[in-house]
N, C-alpha and C positions, 0 to 999 in steps of 0.2 A: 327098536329104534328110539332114538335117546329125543328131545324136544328139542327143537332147532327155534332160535330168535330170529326175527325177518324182521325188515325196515320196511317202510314203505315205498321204498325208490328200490329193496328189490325186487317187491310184486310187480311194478310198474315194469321195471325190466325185465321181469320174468311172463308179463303179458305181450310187451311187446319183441320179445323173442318166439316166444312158444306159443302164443295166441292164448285164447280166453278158455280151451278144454281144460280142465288140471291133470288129465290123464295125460296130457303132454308135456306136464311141465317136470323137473326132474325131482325123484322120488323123495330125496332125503327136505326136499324145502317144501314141497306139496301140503301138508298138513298144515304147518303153517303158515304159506302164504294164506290157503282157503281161510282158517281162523283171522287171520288179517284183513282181508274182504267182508268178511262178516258182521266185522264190526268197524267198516268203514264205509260211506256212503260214496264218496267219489270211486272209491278203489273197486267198488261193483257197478259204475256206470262205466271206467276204463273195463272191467268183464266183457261186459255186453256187447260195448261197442267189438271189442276183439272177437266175441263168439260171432257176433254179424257177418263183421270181415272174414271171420273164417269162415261162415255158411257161405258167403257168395263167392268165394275162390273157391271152395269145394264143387260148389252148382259151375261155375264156370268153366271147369276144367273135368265136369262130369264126361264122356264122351255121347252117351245116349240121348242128352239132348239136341244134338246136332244146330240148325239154323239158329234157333233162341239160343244158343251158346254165343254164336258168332254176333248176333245182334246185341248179348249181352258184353260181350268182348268191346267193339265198338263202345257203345254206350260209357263202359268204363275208360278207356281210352281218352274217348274226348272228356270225360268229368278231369281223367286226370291232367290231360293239355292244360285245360281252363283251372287248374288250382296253379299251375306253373308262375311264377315270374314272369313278368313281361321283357323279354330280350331287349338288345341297348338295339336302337335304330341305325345304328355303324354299321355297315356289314364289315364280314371280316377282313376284305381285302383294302379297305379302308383306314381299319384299323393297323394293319399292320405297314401302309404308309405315312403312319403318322405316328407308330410308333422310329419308324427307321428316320423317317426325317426330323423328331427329339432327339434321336441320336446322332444324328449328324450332327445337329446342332451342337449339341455335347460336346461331340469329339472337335469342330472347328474352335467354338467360342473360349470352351474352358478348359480343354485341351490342346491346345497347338501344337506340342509337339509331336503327335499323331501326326496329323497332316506333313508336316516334313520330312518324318522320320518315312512315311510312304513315300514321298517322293524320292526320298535319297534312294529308297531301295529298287524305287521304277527305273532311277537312272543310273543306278549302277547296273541292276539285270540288265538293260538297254544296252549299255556299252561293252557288255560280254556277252552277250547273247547274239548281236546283229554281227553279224559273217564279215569278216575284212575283203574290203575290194580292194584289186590291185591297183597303183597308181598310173592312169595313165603318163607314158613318154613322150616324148618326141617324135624318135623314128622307132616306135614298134619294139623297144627293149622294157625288158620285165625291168623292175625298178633293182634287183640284184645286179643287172648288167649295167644300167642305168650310172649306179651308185658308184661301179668298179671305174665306169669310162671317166666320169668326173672327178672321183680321187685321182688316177692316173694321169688325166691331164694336167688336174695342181702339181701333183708333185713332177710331173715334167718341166713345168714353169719354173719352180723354184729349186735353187741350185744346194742340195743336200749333198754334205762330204761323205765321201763315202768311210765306214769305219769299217778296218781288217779286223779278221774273227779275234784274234790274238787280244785288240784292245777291247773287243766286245765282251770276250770271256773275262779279261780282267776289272771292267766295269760292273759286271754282273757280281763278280766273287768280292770287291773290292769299292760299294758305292763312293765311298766318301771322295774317290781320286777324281769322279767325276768332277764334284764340284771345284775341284784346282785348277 
């Protein structure tokens, strides 16, 4: 196996992937990274610390110690709650009314034509969507009867000549005669 060059940010990576054993780390960069730790004093305190962390996930996840697992579990747990960030005081349902009413905002003030453009669309669905009622009549005729009896009336009032087919056929084939 030929001599591989390592950085110091690939041990680091290579610790914090693979943990601090080098028997885990992969074969061809192993030698070395170890040469690289050895003659560096940070790079064998990031070691330790990762050989730690690996002893106590290993003890943690032992089965044979049963209760001091569980206590150990815990213990870990809350160290790592309390390294966490402190959450914002918002709850979420708060948040997300305050993000919708920035947006409303938005779409009223610097938007407008949102808002119209909704409305136009409420009231056009509106006037095709809602069900046509009949008109009511007078005496109880659907507005088809309604409509037949009232043309029929006008045109009984008013006196229309009557035209024979003869000149109807010739008006049709023939408009201009009309107008003479």
């Amino acid at each position: 196996m030929k001599p591989v060059m390592i950085s110091t940010n690939r041990v680091k990576a290579l610790l914090k992937s693979y943990g601090g054993n080098p028997e885990a780390w992969p074969e061809n960069e192993r030698f070395a990274a170890q040469q690289c730790i050895v003659r560096s004093d940070m790079l064998k305190s990031l070691q330790n610390q990762a050989l730690k962390l690996d002893q106590t996930l290993t003890d943690l996840f032992t089965k044979d110690q049963g209760a001091a697992r569980d206590n150990d579990l815990t213990i870990l747990s809350q160290r790592i709650v309390r390294q966490l960030p402190e959450q914002q005081t918002k709850s979420i349902k708060k948040q997300r009314a305050s993000n919708f009413n920035r947006l409303w905002q938005h779409i009223l003030y610097e938007q407008p034509v949102v808002p119209i453009l909704l409305g136009s669309i409420t009231l056009v669905l509106a006037v095709f969507l809602i069900p046509e009622q009949p008109m009511p009549t007078e005496a109880g005729f659907s507005l088809a009867e309604y409509n037949t009896l009232v043309l029929d009336d006008y045109l009984e009032s008013k006196e229309i000549p009557q035209i024979s087919e003869e000149l109807e056929l010739l008006t049709f084939l023939e408009p201009e005669l009309l107008e003479e």
